[in-house]
C-alpha positions in Angstrom: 0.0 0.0 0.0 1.5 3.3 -0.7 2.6 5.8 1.7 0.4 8.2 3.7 1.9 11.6 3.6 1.2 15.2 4.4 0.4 17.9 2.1 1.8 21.3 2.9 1.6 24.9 1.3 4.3 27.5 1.8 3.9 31.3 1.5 6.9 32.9 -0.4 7.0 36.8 -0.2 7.3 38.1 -3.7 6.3 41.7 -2.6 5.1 42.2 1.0 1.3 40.4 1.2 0.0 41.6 -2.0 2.3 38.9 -4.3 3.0 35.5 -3.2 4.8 32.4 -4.8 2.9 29.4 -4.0 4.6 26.2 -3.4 3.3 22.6 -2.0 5.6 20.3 0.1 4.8 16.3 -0.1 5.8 14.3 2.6 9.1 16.0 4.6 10.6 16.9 1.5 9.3 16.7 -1.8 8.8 20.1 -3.1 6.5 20.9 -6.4 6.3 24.7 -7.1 6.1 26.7 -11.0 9.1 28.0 -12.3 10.0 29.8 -15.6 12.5 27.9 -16.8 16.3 26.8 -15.6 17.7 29.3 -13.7 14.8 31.5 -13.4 12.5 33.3 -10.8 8.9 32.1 -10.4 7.4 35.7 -10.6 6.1 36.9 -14.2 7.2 40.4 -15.8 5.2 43.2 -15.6 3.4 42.8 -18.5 1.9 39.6 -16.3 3.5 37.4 -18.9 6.5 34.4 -19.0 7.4 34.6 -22.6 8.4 30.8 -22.5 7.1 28.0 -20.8 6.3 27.2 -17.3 8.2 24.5 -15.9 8.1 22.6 -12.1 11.0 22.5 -10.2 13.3 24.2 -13.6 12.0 20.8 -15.1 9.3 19.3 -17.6 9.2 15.8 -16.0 7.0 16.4 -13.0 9.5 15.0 -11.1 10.5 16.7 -7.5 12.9 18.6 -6.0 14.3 18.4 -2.5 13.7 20.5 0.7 12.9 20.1 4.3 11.5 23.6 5.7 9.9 26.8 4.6 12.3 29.5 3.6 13.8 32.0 5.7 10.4 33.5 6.5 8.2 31.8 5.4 5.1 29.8 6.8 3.8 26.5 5.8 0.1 25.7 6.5 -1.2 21.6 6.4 -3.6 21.1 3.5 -4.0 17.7 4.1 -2.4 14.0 3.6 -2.4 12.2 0.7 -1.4 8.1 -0.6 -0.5 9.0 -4.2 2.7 8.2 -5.3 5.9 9.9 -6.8 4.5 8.5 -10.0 1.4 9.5 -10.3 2.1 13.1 -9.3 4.6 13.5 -11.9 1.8 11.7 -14.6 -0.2 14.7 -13.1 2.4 17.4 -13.1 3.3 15.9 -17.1 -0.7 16.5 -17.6 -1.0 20.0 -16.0 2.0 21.2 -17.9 1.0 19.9 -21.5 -2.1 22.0 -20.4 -0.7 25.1 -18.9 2.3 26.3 -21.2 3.0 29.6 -20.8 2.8 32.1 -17.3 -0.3 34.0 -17.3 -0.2 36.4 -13.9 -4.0 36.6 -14.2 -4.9 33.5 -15.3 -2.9 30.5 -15.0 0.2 30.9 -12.5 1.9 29.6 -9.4 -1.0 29.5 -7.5 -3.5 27.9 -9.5 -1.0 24.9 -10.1 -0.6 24.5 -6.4 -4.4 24.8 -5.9 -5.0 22.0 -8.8 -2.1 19.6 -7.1 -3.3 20.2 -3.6 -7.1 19.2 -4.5 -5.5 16.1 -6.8 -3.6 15.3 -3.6 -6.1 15.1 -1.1 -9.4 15.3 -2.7 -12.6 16.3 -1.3 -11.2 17.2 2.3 -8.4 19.7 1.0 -8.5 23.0 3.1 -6.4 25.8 1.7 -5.6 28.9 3.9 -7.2 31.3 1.5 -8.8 31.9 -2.0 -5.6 32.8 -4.5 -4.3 36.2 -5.0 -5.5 36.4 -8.3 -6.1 33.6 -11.6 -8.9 32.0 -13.3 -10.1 29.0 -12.1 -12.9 27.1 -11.1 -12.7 23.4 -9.0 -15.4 21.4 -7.2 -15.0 18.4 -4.7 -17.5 16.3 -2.8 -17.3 14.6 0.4 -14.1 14.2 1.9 -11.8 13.4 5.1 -8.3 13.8 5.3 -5.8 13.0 8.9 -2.3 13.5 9.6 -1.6 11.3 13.1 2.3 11.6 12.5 4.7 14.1 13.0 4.8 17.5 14.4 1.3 17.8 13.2 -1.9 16.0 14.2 -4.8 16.9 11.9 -8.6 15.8 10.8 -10.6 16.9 8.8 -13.9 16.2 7.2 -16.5 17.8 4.5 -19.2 17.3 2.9 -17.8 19.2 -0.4 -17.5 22.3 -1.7 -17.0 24.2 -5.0 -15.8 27.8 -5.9 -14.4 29.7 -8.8 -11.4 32.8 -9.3 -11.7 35.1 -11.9 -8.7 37.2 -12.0 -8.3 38.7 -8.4 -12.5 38.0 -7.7 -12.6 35.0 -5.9 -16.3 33.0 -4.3 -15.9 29.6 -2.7 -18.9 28.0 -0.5 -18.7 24.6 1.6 -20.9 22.8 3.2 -20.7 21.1 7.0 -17.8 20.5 8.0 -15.2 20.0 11.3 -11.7 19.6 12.1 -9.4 19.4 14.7 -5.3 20.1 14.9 -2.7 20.1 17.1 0.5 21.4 16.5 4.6 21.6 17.4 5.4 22.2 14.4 7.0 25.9 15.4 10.0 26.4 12.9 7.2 26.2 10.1 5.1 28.9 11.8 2.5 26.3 13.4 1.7 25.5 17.3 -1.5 25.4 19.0 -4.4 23.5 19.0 -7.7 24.4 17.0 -11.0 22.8 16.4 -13.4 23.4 13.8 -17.2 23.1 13.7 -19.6 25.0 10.6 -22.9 24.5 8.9 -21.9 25.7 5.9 -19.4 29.1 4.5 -19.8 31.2 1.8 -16.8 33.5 1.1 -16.1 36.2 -1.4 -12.7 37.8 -2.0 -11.8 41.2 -3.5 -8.6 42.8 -5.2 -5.8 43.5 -2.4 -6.7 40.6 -0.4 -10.3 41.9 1.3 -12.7 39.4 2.1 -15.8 38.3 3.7 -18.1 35.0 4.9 -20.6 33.7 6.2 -20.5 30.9 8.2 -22.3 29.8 11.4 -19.8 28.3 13.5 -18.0 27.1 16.9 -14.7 27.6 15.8 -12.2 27.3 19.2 -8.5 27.6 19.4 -5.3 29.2 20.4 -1.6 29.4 18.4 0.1 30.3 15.4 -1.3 28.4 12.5 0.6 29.4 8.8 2.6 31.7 10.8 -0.6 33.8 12.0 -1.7 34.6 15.7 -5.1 33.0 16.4 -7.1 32.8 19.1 -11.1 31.7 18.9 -13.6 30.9 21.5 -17.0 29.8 20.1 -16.5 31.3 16.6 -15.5 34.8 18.6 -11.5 36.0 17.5 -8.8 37.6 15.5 -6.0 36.2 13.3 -2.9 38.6 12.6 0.5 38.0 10.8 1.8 37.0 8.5 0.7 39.8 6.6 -3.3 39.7 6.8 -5.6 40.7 9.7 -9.4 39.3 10.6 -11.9 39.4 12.7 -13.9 36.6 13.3 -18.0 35.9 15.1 -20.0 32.7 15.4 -21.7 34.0 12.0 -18.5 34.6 10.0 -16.2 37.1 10.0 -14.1 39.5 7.8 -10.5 40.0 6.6 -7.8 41.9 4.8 -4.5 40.4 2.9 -3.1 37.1 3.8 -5.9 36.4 6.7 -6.9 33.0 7.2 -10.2 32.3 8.6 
């Protein structure tokens, strides 16, 4: 049977909160992330635009590269776990590529790849911190559970589904019940704490510059740093700050500007 591994997405600060390279960490140190080519930076030109094609890890053959923690930094926040193999992530990153040629800042970048792997990865129960930045994208996933139980991170997770859709820096996504609980030691990757999760349902929107808003009727309860943010929640009541966002949170949803998890 193959491996059970965790699924883990790192912030990279391309220009304070408002640009961010997206990469996904398999396991302790398989790393997948877009690049531009051999020997090149991830970020696009201004025009928004590669002007060759995208490559993962400066390769075309899907295959990984190597590295245990976040950069200097940088946060990494627990998507999920996963039991698909080295091989058929790279069929998938082979797929994704033949698809998705050329860098498109507004369409088709860093962060929609990791969004697509992370869902392929996981499935149903994946749980990203926040809607991209900006792209255009639309996914959709039914029920789901997902648990980490080694490690410096302990994690469940389960869903009903969801589905939601980014169209350039608009963002909507809206899930159905769902709960979770973590806890965490994990503190050189920004994580320690211990959180639980319980919602009848969320429907979020996001805006240009990071602002967004939800609804979701919820017991949400906690204390730590989770993706290198300060949280603390008592029956859906708290704040998360670092990391470069702010939010504000109620027992009916909550509201939040730049990088703000929920």
């Amino acid at each position: 049977m193959p491996e059970k591994r965790t699924v883990r997405l790192e912030d990279h600060y391309l220009a304070g909160p408002f640009a961010k390279h997206w990469t996904v960490y398999v396991g302790e140190s398989d790393v997948y992330e877009i690049t531009r080519g051999p020997g090149k930076p991830s970020s696009a030109s201004s025009s928004g635009k590669c002007g060759s094609k995208m490559y993962i890890n400066e390769a075309r053959d899907g295959r990984p590269t190597r590295r245990s923690w976040a950069r200097s930094g940088n946060a990494m926040t627990l998507v999920g776990s996963t039991f698909k193999t080295d091989d058929e992530i790279a069929a998938f990153n082979r797929n994704w590529l033949s698809s998705n040629t050329e860098y498109e800042l507004l369409d088709t970048n860093c962060q929609t790849y990791a969004q697509e792997l992370c869902q392929f990865l996981v499935g149903g129960a994946f749980q990203m911190p926040n809607l991209p930045q900006v792209g255009t994208d639309a996914w959709a996933s039914g029920p789901g559970a997902t648990s980490t139980g080694t490690g410096p991170i302990r994690s469940a997770r389960a869903t009903v589904g969801k589905a939601g859709a980014q169209w350039k820096s608009l963002g909507v996504e809206a899930e159905g019940p769902c709960a979770a609980a973590s806890a965490s030691n994990d503190i050189k990757n920004g994580n320690f704490g211990a959180f639980s999760e319980a919602s009848v349902g969320r429907a979020e929107v996001k805006g240009p510059l990071g602002v967004r808003a939800r609804v979701e009727p919820n017991l949400d309860t906690g204390l730590g740093v989770q993706g290198g943010q300060l949280k603390a929640k008592v029956l859906g009541f708290g704040f998360s700050l670092g990391g470069g966002g702010i939010g504000i949170s109620t027992p009916l949803g909550g509201l939040g500007f730049g990088n703000s998890g929920k």
